[in-house]
N, C-alpha and C positions, 0 to 999 in steps of 0.2 A: 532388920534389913541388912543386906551383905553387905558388907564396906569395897566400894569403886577400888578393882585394880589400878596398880599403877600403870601409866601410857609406856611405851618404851618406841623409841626409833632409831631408825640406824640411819646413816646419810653417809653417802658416797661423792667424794671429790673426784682428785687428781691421783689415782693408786691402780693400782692392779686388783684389787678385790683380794685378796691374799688375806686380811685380818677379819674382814665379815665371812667367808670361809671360813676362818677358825671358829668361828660363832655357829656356824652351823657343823661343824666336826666335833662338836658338843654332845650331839644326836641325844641318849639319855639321858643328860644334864639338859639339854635343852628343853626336854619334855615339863621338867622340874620348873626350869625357868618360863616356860609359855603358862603353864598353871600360875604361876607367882605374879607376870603381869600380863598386860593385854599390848601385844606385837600389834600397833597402832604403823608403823612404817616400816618397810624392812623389803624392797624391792628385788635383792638378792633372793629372798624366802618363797614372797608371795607380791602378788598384783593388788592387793586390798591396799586401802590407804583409810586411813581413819585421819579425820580434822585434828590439829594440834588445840589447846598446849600441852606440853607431852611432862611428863615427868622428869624421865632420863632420855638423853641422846646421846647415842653413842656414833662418833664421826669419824671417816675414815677419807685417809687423801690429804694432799697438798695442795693450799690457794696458789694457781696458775693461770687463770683468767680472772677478768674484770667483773666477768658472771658469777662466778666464783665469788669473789670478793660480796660483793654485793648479799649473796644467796648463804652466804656463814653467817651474816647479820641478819637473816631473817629465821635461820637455823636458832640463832643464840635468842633471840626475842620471845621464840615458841618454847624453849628449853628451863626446864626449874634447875635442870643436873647438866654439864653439858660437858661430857667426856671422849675426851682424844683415843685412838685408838692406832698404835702402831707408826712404824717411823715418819713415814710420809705425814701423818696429821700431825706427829709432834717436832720433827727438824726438817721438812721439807722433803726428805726423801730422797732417791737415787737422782729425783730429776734437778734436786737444786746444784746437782753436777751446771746447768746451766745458766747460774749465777755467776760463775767463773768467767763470764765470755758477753761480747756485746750479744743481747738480742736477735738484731737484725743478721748479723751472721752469720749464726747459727742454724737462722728461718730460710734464711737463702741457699743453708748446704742444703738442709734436709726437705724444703719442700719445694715439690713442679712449679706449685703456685702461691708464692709466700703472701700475696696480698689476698688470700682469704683466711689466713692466720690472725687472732686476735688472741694477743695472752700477753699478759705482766711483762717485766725483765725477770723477775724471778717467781723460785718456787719458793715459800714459806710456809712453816707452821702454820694451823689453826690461833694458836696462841698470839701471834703477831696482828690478829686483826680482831678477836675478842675475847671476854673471858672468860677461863678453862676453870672447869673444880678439880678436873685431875688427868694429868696425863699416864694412858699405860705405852711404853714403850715394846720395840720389838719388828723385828722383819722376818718374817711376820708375828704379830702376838703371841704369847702363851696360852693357850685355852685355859688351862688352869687359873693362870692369874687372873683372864677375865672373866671366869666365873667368883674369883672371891673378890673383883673388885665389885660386880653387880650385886652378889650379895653384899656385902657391906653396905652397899646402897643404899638396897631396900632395907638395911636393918640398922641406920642410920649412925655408923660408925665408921671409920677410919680404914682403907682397905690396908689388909696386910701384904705386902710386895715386897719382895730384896732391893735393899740400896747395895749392897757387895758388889764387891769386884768378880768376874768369872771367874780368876785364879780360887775366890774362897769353893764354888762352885766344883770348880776340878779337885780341891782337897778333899771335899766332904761326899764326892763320888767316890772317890780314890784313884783318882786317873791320874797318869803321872804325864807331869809337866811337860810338854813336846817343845819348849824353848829351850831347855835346863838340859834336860835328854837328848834332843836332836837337835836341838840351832835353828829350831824353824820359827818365823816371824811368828808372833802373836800378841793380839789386840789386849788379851785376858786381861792383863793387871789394868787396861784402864775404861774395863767395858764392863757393864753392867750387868751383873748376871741375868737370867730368866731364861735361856734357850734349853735349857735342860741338859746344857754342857753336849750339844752336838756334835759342834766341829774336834774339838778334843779328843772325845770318845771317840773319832773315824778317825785319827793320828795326822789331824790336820791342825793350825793354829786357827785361833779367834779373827772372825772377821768384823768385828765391831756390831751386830746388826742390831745390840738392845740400847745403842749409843754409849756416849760417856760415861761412865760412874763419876759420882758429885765433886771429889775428889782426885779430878783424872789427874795423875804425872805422867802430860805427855815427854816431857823434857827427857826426866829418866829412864822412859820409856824409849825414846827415839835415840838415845846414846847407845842402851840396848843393842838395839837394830842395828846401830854402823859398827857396831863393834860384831853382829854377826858376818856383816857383809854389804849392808843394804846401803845404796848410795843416796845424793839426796834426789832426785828423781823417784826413787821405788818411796822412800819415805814420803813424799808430799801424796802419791796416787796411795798408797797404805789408807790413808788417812782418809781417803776423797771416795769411800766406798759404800756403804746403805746411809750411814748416816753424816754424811760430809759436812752437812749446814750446822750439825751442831755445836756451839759454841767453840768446848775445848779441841773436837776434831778439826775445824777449819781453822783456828788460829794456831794448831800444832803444822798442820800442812802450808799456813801461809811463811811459816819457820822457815821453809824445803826448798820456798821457790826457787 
């Protein structure tokens, strides 16, 4: 008798859909992957819904409503594997810019009608409300990496991802330095590599979007910066960009106020 595929689903929060895209920009690899397990959720893909408990989930988005809140708990109950996927499910994302400010505020600039708004004061990670077996970072994900994180998965080992810094990233392309070369701001030495050295290679600096590396100096990093030019105003917004909420970025920015 066949041995039961694994379940797999995907669940969408508070995001723009950017990292489950990535999952379907897979297209051949994805073929690979639908043979390997059985696409039990996956609303992006398809309208089928298959009953949990799932094996692997893969989550995307930021907790920003109470609904929210609630519905990650019932995500993590049904989930044997329960993997993050991209900035917003792992530091809250562009929106936990709204952690910074009262609530009510904010709801007042931006909405005609602020009392049919119901949402948190903040945005937060997945990881603040249950718990994670692994987070991939990224704005948006690496295809790549989340194919070898699900393989590894399914093949019950450790996925292989970079903890490096993007600076190692720009060495091992051989792109040369745009801070050292040009003077232009850059996140690299204290961001995580995985974007496949993007912004570099367009002779733009690093915009932080795979968060912190574990390691960050932001300190030496933001001396850096005033010694190119950058005041503390540019330094604190530097900092307050894909991934604001994460740790080393928002208390390198609360530095700047």
């Amino acid at each position: 008798m066949a041995s039961r595929r694994p379940k797999l689903a995907v669940w969408k929060f508070s995001s723009c859909d950017g990292c489950q895209l990535s999952l379907l920009a897979c297209e051949d690899e994805l073929l690979a992957i639908a043979d390997a397990v059985e696409i039990a959720y996956f609303l992006e893909a398809s309208r089928a819904e298959v009953a949990g408990p799932y094996d692997i989930s893969l989550v995307e988005g930021s907790i920003t409503t109470p609904q929210e809140a609630e519905r990650i708990r019932r995500v993590r109950a049904q989930s044997r594997m329960l993997i993050t996927i991209g900035a917003c499910a792992t530091t809250g994302g562009i929106q936990a810019l709204k952690n910074l400010r009262p609530l009510d505020d904010l709801v007042r600039a931006v909405y005609a009608h602020p009392e049919y708004i119901d949402s948190l004061a903040t945005s937060t990670p997945v990881l603040d409300h249950v718990r994670v077996d692994f987070e991939l970072h990224g704005c948006p994900i690496n295809k790549y990496q989340l194919l070898e994180v699900l393989s590894a998965t399914l093949n019950g080992r450790r996925p292989n991802v970079p903890t490096y810094s993007q600076c190692i990233e720009c060495k091992l392309s051989g792109t040369v330095c745009v801070m050292v070369s040009q003077g232009k701001a850059c996140l690299g030495p204290v961001t995580q590599a995985g974007c496949g050295n993007l912004c570099p290679t367009c002779d733009r600096g690093c915009f932080g979007c795979f968060g912190p590396v574990e390691t960050a100096n932001t300190q030496a990093l933001s001396a850096r910066l005033k010694a190119l030019g950058m005041d503390q105003r540019e330094l604190q917004h530097y900092y307050r960009l894909f991934t604001n909420n994460a740790p080393a970025f928002r208390e390198a920015s609360e530095t700047h106020d």
